[in-house]
C-alpha positions in Angstrom: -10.4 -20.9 17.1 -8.4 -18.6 19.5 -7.3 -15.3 18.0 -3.6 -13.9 18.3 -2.5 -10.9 19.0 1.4 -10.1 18.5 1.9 -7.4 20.5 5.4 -4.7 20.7 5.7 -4.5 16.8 8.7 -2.1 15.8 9.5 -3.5 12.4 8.7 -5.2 9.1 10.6 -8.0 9.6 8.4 -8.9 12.6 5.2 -8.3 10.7 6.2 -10.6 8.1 7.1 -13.5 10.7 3.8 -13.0 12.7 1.4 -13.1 9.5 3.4 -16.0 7.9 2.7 -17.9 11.2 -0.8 -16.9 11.3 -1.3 -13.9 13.6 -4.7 -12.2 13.7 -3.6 -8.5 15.1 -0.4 -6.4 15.4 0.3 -4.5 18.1 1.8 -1.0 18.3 2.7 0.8 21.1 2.3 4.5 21.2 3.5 4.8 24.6 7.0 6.9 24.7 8.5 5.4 27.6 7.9 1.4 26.7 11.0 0.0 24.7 8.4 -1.0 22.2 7.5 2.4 21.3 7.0 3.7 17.6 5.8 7.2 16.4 2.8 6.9 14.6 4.6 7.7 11.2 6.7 4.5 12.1 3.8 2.2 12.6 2.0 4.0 9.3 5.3 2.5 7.0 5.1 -1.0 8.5 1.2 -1.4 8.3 1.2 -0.3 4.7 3.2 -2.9 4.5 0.7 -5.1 6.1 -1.8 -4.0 3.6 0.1 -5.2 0.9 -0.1 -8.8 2.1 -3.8 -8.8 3.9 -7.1 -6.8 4.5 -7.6 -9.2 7.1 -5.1 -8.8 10.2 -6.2 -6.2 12.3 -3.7 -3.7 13.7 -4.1 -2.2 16.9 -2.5 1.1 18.6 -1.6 0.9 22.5 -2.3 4.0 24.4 -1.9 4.9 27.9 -4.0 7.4 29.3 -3.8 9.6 26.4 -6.9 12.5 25.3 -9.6 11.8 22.7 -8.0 14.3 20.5 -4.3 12.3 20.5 -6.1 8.9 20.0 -7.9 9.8 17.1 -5.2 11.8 15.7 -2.8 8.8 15.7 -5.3 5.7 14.7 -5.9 8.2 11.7 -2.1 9.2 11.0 -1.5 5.1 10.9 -4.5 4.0 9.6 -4.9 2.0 12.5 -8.3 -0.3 13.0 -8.7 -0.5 17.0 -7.5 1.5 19.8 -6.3 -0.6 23.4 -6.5 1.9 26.0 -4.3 1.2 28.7 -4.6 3.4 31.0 -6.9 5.7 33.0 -9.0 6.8 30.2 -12.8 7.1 31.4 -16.1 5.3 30.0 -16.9 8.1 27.9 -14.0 8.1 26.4 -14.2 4.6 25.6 -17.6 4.9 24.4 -16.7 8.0 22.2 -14.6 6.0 20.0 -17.3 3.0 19.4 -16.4 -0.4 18.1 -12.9 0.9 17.5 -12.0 0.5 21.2 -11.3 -1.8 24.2 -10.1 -1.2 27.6 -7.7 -3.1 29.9 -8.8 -4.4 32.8 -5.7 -5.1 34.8 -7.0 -6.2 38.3 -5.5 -8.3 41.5 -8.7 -9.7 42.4 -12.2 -11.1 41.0 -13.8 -8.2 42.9 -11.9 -5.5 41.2 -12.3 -6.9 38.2 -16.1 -7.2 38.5 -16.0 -3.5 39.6 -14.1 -2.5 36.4 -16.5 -4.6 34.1 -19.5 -2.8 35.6 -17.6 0.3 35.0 -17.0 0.4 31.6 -20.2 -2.5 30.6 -22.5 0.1 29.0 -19.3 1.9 27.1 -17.9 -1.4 25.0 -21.4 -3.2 24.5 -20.6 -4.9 21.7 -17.4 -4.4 20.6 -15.1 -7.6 19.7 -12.7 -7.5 21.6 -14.4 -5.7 24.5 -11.5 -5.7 27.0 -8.0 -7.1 27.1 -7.4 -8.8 30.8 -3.9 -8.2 31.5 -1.5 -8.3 34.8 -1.5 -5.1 37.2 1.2 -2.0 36.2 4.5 -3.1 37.5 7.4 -0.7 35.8 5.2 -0.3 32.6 1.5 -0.6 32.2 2.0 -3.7 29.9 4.7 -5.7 28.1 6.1 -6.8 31.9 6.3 -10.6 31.7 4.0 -11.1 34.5 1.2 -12.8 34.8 -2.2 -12.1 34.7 -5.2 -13.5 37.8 -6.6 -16.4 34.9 -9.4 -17.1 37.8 -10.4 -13.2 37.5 -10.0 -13.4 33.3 -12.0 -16.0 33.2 -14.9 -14.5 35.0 -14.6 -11.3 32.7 -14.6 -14.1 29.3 -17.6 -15.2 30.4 -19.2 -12.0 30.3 -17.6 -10.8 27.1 -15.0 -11.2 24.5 -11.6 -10.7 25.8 -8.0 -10.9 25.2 -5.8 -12.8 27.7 -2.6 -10.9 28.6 0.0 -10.9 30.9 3.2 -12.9 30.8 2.1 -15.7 28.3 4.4 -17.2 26.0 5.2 -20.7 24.5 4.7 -23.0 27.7 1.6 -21.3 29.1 0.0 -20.1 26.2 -2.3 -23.5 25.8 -2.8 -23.9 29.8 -4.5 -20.4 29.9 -6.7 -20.2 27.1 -7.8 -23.8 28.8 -8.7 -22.5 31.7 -10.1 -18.8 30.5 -11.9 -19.8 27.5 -11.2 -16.0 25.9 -12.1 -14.8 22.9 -7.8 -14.4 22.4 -4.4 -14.0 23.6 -1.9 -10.9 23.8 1.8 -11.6 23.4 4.6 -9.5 23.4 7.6 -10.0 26.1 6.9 -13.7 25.7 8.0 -14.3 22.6 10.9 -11.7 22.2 14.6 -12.1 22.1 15.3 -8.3 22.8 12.4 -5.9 23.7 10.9 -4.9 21.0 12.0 -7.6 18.4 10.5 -10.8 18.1 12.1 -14.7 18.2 10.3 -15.8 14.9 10.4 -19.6 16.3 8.8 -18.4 19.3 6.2 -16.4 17.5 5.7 -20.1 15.6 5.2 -22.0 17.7 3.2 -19.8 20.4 0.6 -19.0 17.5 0.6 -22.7 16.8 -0.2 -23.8 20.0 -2.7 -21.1 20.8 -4.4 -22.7 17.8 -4.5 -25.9 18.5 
């Protein structure tokens, strides 16, 4: 069964609404310019919260080409379980943090992507997820509605457990995993009413769907 990621949590409320419909990680962004942003003391108060209801969901922190030092800091500070890294962060870096880390792969081509896989192979060996495919930077690194290159995703799925990013929501969510095969999906802008708060039907009926 395809895992879910919600993606752009900001508040309880949210958390609630993506765990009653099933969701398999949360999502927070520790990137100061997304609208999705929370301090890590933010995201610390609402995944207490998410303790109190499971020890299963995993939650994830977003970062952007951020240091060793600020990653660790902050996974720490809101007793986070994975790390996304988003940005330019290098193979060593990746591999410094273990099984607690996956990079983005956000490429306009197959050959790019294959490029990037070869990259960082050796650094996330092993790790579930391994890399989220997501669409190139537009205005932000992530959280931009548009769509990801499926045809290069699922070349990467093939080779490892991925997440699927990159302008899904409701009406594409079943077409993609169909034709990528990942390991999961990412949504955030997709099923949103306002950045940074979710529609609770959409969140519903995405997850159902994803699931199917």
């Amino acid at each position: 069964m395809t895992i879910v990621k919600i993606c752009g949590i900001t508040n309880i409320d949210d958390v609630c609404a993506a765990m009653d419909a099933g969701a398999d990680m949360l999502g927070f962004i520790f990137y100061p310019p997304s609208p999705r942003y929370v301090t890590p003391e933010q995201a610390r108060e609402i995944i207490f919260a998410v303790r109190r209801q499971s020890s299963v969901v995993r939650v994830v922190g977003v970062f952007v080409s951020e240091s060793l030092e600020h990653v660790r800091t902050v996974m720490e500070t809101a007793a986070l379980d994975l790390a996304q890294l988003h940005g330019k962060e290098s193979p060593e870096m990746v591999r410094e943090l273990g099984t607690r880390a996956y990079k983005s792969i956000q490429a306009t081509d197959l050959d790019t992507a294959r490029v990037l896989m070869a990259n960082y192979r050796a650094a996330v060996d092993g790790n579930i997820p391994a890399f989220i495919a997501d669409a190139p930077p537009a205005k932000l690194p992530g959280g931009n509605g548009m769509v990801a290159d499926w045809s290069a995703a699922r070349e990467i799925a093939k080779a490892f457990p991925i997440l699927l990013a990159g302008g899904l929501n409701v009406e594409n969510a079943r077409a993609a995993i169909e034709m990528v095969n990942p390991y999961g999906v990412d949504v955030s802008s997709g099923v949103e009413r306002a950045p940074g708060l979710k529609d609770h039907a959409k969140v519903r009926e995405f997850i159902k769907r994803a699931k199917q």
